[in-house]
C-alpha positions in Angstrom: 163.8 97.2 -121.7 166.2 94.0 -121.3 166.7 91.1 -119.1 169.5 89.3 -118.4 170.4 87.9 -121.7 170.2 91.4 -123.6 172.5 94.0 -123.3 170.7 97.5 -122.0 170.5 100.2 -124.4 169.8 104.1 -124.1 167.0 105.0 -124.9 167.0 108.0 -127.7 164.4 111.0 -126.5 162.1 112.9 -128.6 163.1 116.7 -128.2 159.8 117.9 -128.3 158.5 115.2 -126.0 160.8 116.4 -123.5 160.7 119.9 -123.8 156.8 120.1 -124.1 157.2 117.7 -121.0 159.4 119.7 -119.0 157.4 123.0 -119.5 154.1 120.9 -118.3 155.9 119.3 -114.9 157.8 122.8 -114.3 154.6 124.7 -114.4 152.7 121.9 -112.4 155.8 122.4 -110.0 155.4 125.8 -109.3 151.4 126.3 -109.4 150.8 123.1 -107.2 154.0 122.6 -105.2 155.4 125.8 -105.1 158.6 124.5 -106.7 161.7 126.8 -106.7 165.4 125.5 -107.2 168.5 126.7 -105.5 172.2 126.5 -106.8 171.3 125.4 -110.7 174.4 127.6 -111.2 177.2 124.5 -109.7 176.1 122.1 -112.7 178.9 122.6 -115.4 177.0 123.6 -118.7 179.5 121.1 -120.5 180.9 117.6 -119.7 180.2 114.9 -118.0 177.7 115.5 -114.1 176.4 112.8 -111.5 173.8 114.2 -109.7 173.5 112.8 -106.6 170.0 113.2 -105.0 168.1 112.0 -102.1 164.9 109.5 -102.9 161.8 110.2 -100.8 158.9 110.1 -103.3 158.3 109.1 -107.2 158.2 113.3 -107.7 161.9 113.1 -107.1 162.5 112.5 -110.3 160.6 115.5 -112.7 161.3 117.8 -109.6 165.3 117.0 -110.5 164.9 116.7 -113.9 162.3 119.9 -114.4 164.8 122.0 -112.5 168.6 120.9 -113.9 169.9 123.4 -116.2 170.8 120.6 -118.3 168.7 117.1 -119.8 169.6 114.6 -117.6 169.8 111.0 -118.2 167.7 108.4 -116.1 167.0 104.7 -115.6 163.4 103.9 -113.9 162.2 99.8 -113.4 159.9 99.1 -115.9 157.4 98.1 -113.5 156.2 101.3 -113.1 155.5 101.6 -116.6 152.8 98.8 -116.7 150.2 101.6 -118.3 151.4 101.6 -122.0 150.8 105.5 -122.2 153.3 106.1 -119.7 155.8 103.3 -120.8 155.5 105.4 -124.3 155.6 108.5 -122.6 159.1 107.8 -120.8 160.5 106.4 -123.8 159.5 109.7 -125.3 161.5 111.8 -122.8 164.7 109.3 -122.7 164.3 107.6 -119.6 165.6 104.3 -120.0 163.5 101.0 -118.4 164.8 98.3 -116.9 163.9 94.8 -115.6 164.1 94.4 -111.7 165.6 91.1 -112.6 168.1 92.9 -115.1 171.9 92.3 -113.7 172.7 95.5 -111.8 176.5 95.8 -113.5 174.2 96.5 -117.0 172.3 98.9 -115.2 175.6 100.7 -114.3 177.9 100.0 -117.4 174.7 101.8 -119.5 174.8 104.8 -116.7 179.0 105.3 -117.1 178.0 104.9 -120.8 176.2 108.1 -120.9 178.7 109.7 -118.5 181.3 109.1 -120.9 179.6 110.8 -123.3 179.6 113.8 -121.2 175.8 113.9 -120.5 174.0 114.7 -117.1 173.0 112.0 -115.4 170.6 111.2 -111.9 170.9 108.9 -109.8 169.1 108.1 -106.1 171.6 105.9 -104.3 169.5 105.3 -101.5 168.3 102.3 -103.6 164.5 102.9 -103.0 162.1 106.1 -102.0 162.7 106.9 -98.2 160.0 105.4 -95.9 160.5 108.3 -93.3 161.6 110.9 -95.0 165.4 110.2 -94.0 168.5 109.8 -96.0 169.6 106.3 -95.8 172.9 104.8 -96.4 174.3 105.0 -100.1 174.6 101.9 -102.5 178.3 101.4 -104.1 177.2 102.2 -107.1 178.0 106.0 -107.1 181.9 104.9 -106.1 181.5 102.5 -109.4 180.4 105.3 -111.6 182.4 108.3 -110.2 185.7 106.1 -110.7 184.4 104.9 -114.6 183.0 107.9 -115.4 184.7 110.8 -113.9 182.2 113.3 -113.3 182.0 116.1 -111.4 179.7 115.1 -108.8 177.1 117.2 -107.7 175.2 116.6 -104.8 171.6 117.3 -104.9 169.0 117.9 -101.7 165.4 117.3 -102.8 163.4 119.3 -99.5 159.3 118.6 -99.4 158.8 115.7 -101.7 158.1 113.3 -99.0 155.2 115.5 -97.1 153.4 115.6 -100.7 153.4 112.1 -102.1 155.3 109.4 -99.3 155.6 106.0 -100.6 151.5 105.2 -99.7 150.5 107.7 -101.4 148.5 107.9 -105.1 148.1 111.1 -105.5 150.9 115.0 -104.4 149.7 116.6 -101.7 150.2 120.6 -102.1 153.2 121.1 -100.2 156.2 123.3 -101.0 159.1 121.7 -102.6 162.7 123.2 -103.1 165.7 121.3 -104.8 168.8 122.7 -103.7 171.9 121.9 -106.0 175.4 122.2 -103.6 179.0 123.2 -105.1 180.4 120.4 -107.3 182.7 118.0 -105.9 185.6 116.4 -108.0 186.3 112.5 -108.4 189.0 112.3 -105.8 186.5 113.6 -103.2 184.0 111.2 -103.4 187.1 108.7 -104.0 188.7 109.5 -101.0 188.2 107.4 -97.7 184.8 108.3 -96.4 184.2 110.5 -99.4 180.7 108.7 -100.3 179.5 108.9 -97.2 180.6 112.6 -96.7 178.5 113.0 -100.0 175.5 111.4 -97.9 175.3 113.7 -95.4 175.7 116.8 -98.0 172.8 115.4 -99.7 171.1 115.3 -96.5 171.9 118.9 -95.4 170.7 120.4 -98.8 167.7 118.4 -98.2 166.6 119.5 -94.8 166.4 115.8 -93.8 167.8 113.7 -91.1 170.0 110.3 -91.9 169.5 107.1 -91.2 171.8 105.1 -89.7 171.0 101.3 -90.4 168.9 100.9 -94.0 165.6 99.4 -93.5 164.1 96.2 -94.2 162.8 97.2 -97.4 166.2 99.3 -98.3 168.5 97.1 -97.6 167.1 94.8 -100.3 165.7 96.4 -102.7 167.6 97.5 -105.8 166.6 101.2 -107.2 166.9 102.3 -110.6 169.5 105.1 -110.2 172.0 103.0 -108.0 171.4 98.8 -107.6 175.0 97.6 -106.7 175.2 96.4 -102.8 177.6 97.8 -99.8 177.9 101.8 -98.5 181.2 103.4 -97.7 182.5 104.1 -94.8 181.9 107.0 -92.7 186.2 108.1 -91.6 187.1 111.5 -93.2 184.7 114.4 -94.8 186.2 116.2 -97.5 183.6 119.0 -97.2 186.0 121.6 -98.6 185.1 121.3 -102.5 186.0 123.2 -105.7 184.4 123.8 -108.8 185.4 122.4 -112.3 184.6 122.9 -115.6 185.6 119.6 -116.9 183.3 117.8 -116.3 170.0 111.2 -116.5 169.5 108.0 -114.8 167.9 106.3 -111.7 164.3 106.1 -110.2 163.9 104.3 -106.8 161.2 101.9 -106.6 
């Protein structure tokens, strides 16, 4: 979609691209992966949502976006769009391609963008898809875009995605998968001093999964789609106690 030189821009989806799309992945979901979704009900139908998702598999994303209540915005490295069926096809259903060499501030200016404009938008801060199935430590981005943006931040646990297609894999396993949406969290929680890494371990719980404590070889350099700027926060105080709000789709791991 752009390199360095050229500024990224959203891409605009076809709405019946998308919904013909979402109808084929949902039903796929539940006749082949025995999809169900928990907690749709804490997205806010209006205003501006960071969903904030584990990353264990490349069904992470349709199993996120197939199941929100609302569209949600996404960024995915144009690498995996080398097939130029599929590159059409994302364009179709918005998801916006970028170059792995693209600076990661464009990346995340183009994601606060679409925050600001009060859309839903996904992230996987992990950086890359899990190698073990584990949470690992967050990317800095999600502090960049909650303190741009100011979403309410919903953290999202995607359970089963990593026992039907891990990284190696070419093909989804049937296995059962359940996305699990938890109560919303405001922008001074997340802000707070620990608050990312409080969100982590959310994320983690809803997910079933374990965390990780160090990032891996291949996580700790790798920038994602949904979340490329470096450094985690620090693990000191978990506001777990959160509230809803009714103030209130964009990154695919590698």
């Amino acid at each position: 979609m752009s390199g360095g030189s050229q500024r990224l821009r959203r891409i605009e989806r076809s709405a019946f691209w998308w919904h013909l799309s979402s109808g084929l992945i949902r039903l796929f979901g539940r006749v082949y992966l025995r999809l169900r979704s928990e907690g749709r009900e804490h997205v806010p139908s209006a205003g501006p949502v960071l969903l904030v998702a584990n990353h264990a598999s490349y069904l992470d994303p349709p199993m996120l976006g197939t199941t929100s209540p609302r569209i949600v915005d996404f960024l995915a490295q144009a690498g995996l769009a080398r097939f130029a069926p599929l590159r059409w096809w994302l364009r179709q259903v918005g998801v916006t391609l970028i170059d792995r060499d693209a600076p990661s501030k464009d990346a995340m200016r183009l994601l606060s963008t679409c925050l600001k404009d009060g859309d839903v938008v996904g992230v996987f801060p992990e950086g890359t898809r899990s190698p073990d199935g584990k949470v690992g430590p967050f990317k800095s981005g999600v502090e960049f875009l909650v303190r741009r943006g100011r979403p309410v931040v919903v953290p999202v646990g995607i359970e089963g995605t990593y026992r039907a297609m891990p990284r190696r894999a070419w093909l989804p396993r049937p296995r059962k998968v359940v996305v699990r949406y938890g109560k919303p969290w405001t922008a001074e929680q997340v802000l707070a001093p620990g608050g990312v890494e409080a969100l982590r371990r959310e994320v983690a719980r809803l997910a079933r999964a374990e965390l990780r404590s160090e990032p891996t070889a291949v996580g700790a350099r790798r920038d994602g789609g949904g979340d490329s700027v470096k450094g985690a926060a620090p693990a000191t105080v978990d506001p777990t106690t959160s509230t809803s709000s009714t103030s209130t789709s964009a990154g695919g791991g590698a």
